[in-house]
N, CA, C and O atoms as a CHARMM CRD file, in Angstrom:
* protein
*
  272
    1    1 UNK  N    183.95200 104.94000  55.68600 PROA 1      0.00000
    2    1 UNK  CA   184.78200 103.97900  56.35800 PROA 1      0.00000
    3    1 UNK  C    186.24400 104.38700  56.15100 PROA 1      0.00000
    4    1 UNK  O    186.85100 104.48900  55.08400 PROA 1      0.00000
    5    2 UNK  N    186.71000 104.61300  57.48300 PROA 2      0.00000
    6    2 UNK  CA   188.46800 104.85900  57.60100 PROA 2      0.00000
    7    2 UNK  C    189.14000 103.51200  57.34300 PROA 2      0.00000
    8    2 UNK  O    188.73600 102.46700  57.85300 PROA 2      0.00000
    9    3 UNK  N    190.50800 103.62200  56.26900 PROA 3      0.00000
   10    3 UNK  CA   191.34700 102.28300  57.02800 PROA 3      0.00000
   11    3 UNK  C    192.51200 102.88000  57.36100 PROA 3      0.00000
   12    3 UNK  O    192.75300 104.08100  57.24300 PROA 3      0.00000
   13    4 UNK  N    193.56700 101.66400  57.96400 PROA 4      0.00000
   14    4 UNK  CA   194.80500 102.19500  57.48000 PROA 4      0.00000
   15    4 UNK  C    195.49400 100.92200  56.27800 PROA 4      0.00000
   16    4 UNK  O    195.04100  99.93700  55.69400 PROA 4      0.00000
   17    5 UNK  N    196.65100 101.54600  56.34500 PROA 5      0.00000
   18    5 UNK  CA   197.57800 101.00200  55.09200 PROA 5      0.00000
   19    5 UNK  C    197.48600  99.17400  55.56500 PROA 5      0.00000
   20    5 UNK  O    198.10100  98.40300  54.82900 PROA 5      0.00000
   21    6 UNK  N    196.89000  98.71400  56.50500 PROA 6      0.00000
   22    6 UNK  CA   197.09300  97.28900  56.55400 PROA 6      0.00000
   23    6 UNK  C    195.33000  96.92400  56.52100 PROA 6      0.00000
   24    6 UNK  O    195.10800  95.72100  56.65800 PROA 6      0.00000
   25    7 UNK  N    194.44000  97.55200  56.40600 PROA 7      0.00000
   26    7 UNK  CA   193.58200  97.04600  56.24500 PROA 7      0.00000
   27    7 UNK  C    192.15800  97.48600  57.36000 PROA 7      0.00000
   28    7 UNK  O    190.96800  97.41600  57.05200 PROA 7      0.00000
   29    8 UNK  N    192.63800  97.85900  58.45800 PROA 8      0.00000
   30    8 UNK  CA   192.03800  97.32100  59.59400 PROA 8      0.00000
   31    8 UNK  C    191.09200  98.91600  59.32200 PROA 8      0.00000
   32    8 UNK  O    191.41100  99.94100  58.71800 PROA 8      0.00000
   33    9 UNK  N    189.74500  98.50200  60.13100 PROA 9      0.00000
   34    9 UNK  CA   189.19000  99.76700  59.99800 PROA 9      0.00000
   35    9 UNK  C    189.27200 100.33300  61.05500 PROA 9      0.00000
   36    9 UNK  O    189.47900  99.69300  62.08600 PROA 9      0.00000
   37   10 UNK  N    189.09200 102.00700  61.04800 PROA 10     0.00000
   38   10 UNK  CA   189.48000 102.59900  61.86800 PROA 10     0.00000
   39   10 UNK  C    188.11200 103.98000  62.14500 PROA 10     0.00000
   40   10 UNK  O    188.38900 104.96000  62.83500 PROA 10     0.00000
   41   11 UNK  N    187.27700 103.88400  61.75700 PROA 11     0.00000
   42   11 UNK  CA   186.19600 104.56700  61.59400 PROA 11     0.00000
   43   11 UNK  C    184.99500 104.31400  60.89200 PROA 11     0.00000
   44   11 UNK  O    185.10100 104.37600  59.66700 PROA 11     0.00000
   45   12 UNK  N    184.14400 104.10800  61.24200 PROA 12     0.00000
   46   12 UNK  CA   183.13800 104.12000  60.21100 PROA 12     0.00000
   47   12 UNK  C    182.14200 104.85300  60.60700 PROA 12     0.00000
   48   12 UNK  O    181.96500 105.02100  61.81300 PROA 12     0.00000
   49   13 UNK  N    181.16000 105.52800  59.50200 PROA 13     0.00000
   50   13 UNK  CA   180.32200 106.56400  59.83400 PROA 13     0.00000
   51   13 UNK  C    178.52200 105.87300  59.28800 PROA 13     0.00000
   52   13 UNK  O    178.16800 106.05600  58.12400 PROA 13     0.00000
   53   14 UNK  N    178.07000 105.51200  59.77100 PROA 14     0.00000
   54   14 UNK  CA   177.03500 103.92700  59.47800 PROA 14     0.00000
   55   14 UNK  C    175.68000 105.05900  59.47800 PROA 14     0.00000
   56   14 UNK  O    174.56900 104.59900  59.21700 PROA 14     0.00000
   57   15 UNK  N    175.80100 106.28000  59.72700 PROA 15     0.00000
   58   15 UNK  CA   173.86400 106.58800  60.15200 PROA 15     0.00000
   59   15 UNK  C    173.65300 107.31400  59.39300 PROA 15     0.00000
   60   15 UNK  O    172.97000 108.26000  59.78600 PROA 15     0.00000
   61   16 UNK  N    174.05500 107.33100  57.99500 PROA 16     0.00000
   62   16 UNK  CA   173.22800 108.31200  56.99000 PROA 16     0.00000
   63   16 UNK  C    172.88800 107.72800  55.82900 PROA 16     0.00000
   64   16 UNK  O    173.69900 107.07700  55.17000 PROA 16     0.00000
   65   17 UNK  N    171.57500 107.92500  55.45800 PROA 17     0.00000
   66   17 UNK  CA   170.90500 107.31800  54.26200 PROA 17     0.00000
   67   17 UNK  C    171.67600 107.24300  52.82900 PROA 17     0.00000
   68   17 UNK  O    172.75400 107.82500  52.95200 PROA 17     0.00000
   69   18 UNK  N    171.51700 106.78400  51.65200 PROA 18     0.00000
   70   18 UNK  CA   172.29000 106.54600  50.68900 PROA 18     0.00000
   71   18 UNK  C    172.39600 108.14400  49.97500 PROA 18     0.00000
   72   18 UNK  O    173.44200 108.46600  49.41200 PROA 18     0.00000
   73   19 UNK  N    171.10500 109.19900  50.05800 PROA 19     0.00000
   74   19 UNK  CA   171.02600 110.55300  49.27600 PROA 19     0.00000
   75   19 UNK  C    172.12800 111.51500  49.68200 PROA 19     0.00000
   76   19 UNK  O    172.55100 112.37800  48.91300 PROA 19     0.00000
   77   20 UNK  N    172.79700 111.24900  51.52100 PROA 20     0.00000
   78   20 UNK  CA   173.49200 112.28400  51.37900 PROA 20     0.00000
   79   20 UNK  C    174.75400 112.28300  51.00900 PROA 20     0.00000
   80   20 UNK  O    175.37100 111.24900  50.75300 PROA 20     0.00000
   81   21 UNK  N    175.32600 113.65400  50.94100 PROA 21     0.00000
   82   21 UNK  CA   176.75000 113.92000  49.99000 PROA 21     0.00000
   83   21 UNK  C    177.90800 113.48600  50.91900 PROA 21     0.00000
   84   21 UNK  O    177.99900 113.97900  52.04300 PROA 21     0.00000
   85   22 UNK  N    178.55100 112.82200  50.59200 PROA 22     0.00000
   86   22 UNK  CA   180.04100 112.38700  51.16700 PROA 22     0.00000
   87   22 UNK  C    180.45100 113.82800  51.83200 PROA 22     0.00000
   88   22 UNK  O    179.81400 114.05000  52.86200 PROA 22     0.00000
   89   23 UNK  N    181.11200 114.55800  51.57000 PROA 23     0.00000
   90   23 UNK  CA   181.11200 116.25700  52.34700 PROA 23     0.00000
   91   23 UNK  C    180.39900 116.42300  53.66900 PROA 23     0.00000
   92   23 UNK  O    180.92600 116.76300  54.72800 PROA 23     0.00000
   93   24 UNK  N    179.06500 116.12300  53.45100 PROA 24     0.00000
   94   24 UNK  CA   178.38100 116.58500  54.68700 PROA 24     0.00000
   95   24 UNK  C    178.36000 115.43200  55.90500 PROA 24     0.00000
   96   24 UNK  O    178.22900 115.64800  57.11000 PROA 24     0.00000
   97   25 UNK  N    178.51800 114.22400  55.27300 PROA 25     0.00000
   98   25 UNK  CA   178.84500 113.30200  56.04000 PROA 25     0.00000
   99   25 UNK  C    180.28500 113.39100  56.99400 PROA 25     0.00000
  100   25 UNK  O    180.42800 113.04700  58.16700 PROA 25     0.00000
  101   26 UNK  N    181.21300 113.93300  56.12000 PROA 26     0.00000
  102   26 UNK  CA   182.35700 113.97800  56.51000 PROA 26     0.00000
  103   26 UNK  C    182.52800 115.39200  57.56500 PROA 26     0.00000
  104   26 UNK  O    183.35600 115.58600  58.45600 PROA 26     0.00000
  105   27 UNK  N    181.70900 116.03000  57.20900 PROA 27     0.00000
  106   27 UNK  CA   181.57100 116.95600  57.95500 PROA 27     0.00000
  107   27 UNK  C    180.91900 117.28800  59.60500 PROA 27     0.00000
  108   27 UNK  O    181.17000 118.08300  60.51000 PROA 27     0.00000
  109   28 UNK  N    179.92900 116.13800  59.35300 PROA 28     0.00000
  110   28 UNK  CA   179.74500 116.05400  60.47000 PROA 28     0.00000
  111   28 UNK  C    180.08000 114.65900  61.61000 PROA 28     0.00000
  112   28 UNK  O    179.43300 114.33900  62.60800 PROA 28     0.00000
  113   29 UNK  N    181.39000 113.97900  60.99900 PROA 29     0.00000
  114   29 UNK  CA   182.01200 112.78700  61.14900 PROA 29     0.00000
  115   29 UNK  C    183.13700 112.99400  63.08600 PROA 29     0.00000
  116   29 UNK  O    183.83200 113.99000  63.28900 PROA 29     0.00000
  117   30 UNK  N    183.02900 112.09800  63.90400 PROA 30     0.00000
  118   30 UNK  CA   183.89800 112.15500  64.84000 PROA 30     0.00000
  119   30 UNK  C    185.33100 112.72300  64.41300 PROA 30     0.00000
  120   30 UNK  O    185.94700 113.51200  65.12900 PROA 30     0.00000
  121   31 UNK  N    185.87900 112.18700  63.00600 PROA 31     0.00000
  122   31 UNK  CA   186.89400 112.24700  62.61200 PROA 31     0.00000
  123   31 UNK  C    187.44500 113.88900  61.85600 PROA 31     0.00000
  124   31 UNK  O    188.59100 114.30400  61.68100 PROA 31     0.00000
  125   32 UNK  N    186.31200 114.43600  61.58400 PROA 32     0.00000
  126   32 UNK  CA   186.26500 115.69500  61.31300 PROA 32     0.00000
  127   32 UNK  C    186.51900 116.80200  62.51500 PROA 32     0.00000
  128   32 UNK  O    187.52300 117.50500  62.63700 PROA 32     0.00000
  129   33 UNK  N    185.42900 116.78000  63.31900 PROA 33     0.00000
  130   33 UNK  CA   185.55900 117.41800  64.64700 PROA 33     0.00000
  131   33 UNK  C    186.77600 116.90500  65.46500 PROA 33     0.00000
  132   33 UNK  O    187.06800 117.57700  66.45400 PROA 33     0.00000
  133   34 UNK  N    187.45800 115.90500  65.21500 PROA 34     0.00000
  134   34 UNK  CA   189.31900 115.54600  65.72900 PROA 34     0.00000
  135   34 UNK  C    190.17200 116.34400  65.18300 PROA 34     0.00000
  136   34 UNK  O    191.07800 116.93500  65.77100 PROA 34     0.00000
  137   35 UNK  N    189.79400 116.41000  63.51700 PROA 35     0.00000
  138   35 UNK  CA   190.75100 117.04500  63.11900 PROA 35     0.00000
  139   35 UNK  C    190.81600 118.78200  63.25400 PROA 35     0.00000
  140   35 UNK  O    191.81800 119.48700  63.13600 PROA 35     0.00000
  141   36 UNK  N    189.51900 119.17700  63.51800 PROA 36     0.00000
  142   36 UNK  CA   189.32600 120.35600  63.98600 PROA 36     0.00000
  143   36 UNK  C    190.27900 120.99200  65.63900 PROA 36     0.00000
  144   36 UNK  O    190.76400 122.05200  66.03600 PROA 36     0.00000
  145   37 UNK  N    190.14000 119.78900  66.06900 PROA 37     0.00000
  146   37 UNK  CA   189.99800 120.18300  67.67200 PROA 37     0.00000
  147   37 UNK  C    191.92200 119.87100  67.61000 PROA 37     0.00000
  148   37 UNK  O    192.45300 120.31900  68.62600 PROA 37     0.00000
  149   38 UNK  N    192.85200 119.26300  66.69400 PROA 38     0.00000
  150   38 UNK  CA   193.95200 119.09800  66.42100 PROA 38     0.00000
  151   38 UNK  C    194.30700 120.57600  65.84900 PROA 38     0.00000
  152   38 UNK  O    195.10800 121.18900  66.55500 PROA 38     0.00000
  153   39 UNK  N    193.90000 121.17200  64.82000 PROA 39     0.00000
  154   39 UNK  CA   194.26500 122.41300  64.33800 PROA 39     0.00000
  155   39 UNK  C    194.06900 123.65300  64.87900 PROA 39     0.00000
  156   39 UNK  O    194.53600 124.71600  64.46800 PROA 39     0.00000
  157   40 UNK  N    193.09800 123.40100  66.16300 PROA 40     0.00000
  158   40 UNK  CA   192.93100 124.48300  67.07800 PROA 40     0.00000
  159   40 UNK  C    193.70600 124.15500  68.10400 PROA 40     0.00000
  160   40 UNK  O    193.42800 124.77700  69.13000 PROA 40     0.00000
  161   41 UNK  N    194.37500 123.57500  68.16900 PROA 41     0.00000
  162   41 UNK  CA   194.85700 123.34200  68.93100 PROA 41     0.00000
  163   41 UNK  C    196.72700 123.92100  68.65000 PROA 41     0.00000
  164   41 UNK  O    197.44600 124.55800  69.42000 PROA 41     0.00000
  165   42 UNK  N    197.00400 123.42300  67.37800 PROA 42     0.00000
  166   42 UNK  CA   198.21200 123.97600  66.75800 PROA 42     0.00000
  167   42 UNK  C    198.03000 125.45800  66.37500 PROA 42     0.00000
  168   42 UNK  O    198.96500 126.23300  66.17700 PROA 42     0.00000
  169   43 UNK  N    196.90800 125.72000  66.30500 PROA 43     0.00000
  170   43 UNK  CA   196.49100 127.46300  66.29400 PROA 43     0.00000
  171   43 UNK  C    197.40600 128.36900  67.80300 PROA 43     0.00000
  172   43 UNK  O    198.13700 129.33300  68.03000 PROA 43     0.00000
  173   44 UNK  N    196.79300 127.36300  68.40800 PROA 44     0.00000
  174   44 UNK  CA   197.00100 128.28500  70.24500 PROA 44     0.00000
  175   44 UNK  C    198.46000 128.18100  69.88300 PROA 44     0.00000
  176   44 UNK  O    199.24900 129.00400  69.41900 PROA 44     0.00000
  177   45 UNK  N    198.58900 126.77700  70.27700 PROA 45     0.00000
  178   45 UNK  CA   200.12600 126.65700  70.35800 PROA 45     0.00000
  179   45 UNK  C    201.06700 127.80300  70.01300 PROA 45     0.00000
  180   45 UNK  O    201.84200 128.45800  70.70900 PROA 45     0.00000
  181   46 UNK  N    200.70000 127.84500  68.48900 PROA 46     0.00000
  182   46 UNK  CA   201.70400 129.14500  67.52500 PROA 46     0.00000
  183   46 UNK  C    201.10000 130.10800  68.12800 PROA 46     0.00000
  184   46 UNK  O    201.99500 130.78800  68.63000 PROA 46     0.00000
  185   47 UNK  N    200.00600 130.60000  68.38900 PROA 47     0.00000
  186   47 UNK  CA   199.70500 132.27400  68.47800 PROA 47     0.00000
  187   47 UNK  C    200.45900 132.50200  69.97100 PROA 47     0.00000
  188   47 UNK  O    200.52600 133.69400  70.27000 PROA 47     0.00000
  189   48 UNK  N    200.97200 131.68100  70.84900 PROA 48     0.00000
  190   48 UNK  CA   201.24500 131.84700  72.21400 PROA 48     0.00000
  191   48 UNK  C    203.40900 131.67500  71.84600 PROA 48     0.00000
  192   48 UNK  O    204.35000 132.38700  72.19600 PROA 48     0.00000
  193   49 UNK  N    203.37200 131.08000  71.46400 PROA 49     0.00000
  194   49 UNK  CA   204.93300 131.03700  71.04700 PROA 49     0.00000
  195   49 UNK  C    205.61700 131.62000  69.83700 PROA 49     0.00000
  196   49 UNK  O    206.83500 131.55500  69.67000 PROA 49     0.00000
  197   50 UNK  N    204.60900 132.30600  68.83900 PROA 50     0.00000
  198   50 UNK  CA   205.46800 133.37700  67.94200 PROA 50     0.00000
  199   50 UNK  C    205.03000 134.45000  68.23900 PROA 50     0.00000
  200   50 UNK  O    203.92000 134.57000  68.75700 PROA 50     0.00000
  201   51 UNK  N    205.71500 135.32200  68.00600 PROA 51     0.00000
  202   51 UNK  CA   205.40200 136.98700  68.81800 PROA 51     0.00000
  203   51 UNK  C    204.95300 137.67800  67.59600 PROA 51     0.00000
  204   51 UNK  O    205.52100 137.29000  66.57500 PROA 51     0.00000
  205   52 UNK  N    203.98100 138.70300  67.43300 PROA 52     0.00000
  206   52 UNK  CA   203.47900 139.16300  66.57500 PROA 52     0.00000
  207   52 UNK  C    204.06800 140.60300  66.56800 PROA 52     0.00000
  208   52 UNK  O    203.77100 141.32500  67.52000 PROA 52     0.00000
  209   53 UNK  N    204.81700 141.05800  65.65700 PROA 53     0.00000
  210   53 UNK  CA   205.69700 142.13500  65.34600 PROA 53     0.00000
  211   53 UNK  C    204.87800 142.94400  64.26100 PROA 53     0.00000
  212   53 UNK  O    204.98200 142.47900  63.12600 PROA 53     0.00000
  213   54 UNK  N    204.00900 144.17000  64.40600 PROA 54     0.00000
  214   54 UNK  CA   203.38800 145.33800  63.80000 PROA 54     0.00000
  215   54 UNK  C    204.34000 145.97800  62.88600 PROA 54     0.00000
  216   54 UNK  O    204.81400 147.03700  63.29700 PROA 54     0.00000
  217   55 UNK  N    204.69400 145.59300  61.81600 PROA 55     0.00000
  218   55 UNK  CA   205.83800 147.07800  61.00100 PROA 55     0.00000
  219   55 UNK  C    204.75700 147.95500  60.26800 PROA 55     0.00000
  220   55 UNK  O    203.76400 147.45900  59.73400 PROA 55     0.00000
  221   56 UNK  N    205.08500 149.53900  60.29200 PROA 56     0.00000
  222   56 UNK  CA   204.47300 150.07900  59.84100 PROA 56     0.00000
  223   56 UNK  C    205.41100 150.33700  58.34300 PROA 56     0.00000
  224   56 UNK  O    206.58500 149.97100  58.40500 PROA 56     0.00000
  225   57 UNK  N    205.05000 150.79200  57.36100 PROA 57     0.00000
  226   57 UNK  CA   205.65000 150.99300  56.11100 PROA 57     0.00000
  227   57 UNK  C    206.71800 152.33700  56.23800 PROA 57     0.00000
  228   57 UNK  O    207.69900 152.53400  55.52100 PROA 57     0.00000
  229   58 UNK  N    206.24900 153.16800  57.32100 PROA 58     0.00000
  230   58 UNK  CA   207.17600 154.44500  57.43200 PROA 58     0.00000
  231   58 UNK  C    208.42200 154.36500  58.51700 PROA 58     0.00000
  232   58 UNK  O    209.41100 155.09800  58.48500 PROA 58     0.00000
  233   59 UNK  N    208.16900 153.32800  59.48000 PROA 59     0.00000
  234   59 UNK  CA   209.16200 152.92600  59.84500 PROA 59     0.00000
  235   59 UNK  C    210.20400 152.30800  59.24800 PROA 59     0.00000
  236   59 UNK  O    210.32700 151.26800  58.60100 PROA 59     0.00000
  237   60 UNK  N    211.58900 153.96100  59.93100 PROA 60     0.00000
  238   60 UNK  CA   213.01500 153.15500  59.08300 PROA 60     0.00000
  239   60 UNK  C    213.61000 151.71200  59.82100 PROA 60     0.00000
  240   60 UNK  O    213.95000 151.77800  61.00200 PROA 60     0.00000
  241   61 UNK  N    213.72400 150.38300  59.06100 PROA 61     0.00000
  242   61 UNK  CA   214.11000 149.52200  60.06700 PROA 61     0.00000
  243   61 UNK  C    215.41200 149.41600  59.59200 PROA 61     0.00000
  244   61 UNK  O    215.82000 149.63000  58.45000 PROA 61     0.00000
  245   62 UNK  N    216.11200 149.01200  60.72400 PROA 62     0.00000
  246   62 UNK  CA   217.64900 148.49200  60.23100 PROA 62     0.00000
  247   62 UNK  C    217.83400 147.09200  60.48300 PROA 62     0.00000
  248   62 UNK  O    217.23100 146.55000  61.41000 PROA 62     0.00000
  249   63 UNK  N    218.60000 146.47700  59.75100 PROA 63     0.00000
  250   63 UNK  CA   218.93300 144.89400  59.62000 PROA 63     0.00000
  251   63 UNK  C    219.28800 144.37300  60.87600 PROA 63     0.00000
  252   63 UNK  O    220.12000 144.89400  61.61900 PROA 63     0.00000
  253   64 UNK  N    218.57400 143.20600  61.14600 PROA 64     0.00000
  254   64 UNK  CA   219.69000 142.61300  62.48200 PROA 64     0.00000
  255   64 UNK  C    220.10900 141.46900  61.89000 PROA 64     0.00000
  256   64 UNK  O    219.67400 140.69400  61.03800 PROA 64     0.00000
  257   65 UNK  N    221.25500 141.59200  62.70000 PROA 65     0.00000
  258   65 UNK  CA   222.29300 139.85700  62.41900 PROA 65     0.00000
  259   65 UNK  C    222.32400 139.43400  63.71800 PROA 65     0.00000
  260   65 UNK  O    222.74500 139.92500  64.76500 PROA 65     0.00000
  261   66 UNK  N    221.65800 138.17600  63.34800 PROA 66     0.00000
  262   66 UNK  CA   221.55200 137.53000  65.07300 PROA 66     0.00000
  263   66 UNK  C    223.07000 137.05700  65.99700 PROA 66     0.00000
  264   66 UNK  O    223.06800 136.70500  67.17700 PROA 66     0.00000
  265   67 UNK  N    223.99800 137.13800  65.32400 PROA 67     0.00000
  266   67 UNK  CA   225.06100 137.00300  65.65400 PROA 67     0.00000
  267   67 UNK  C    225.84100 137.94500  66.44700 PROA 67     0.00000
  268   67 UNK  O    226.98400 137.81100  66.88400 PROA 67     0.00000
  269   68 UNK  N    225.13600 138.79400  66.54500 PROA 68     0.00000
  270   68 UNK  CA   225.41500 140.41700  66.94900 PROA 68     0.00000
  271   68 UNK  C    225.31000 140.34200  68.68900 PROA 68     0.00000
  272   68 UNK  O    225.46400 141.36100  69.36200 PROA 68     0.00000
């Protein structure tokens, strides 16, 4: 059972017997697969808007100043 800070519930997960482990419950919870589908989501986001720059160790680099 989800709350928030005033009380109210906000989830509850009602269909598993008393033996199984909190983990697997949570694991296979609506609220789990949200938070999944939220972090794949901030995955894309970044892999599409930071540019992925290869340095090799033998490459001489020189400093940039963005001011330049």
């Amino acid at each position: 059972m989800i709350l928030t800070s005033t009380c109210l519930i906000t989830n509850v997960e009602a269909k598993w017997p008393g033996s199984v482990h909190d983990s697997r419950i949570f694991r296979e919870s609506t609220l789990c697969h949200s938070f999944e589908q939220v972090l794949h989501n901030v995955a894309t986001i970044r892999k599409e808007r930071v540019p992925v720059v290869r340095v090799h160790p033998e490459d001489d680099l020189e400093p940039v100043h963005l001011d330049e």
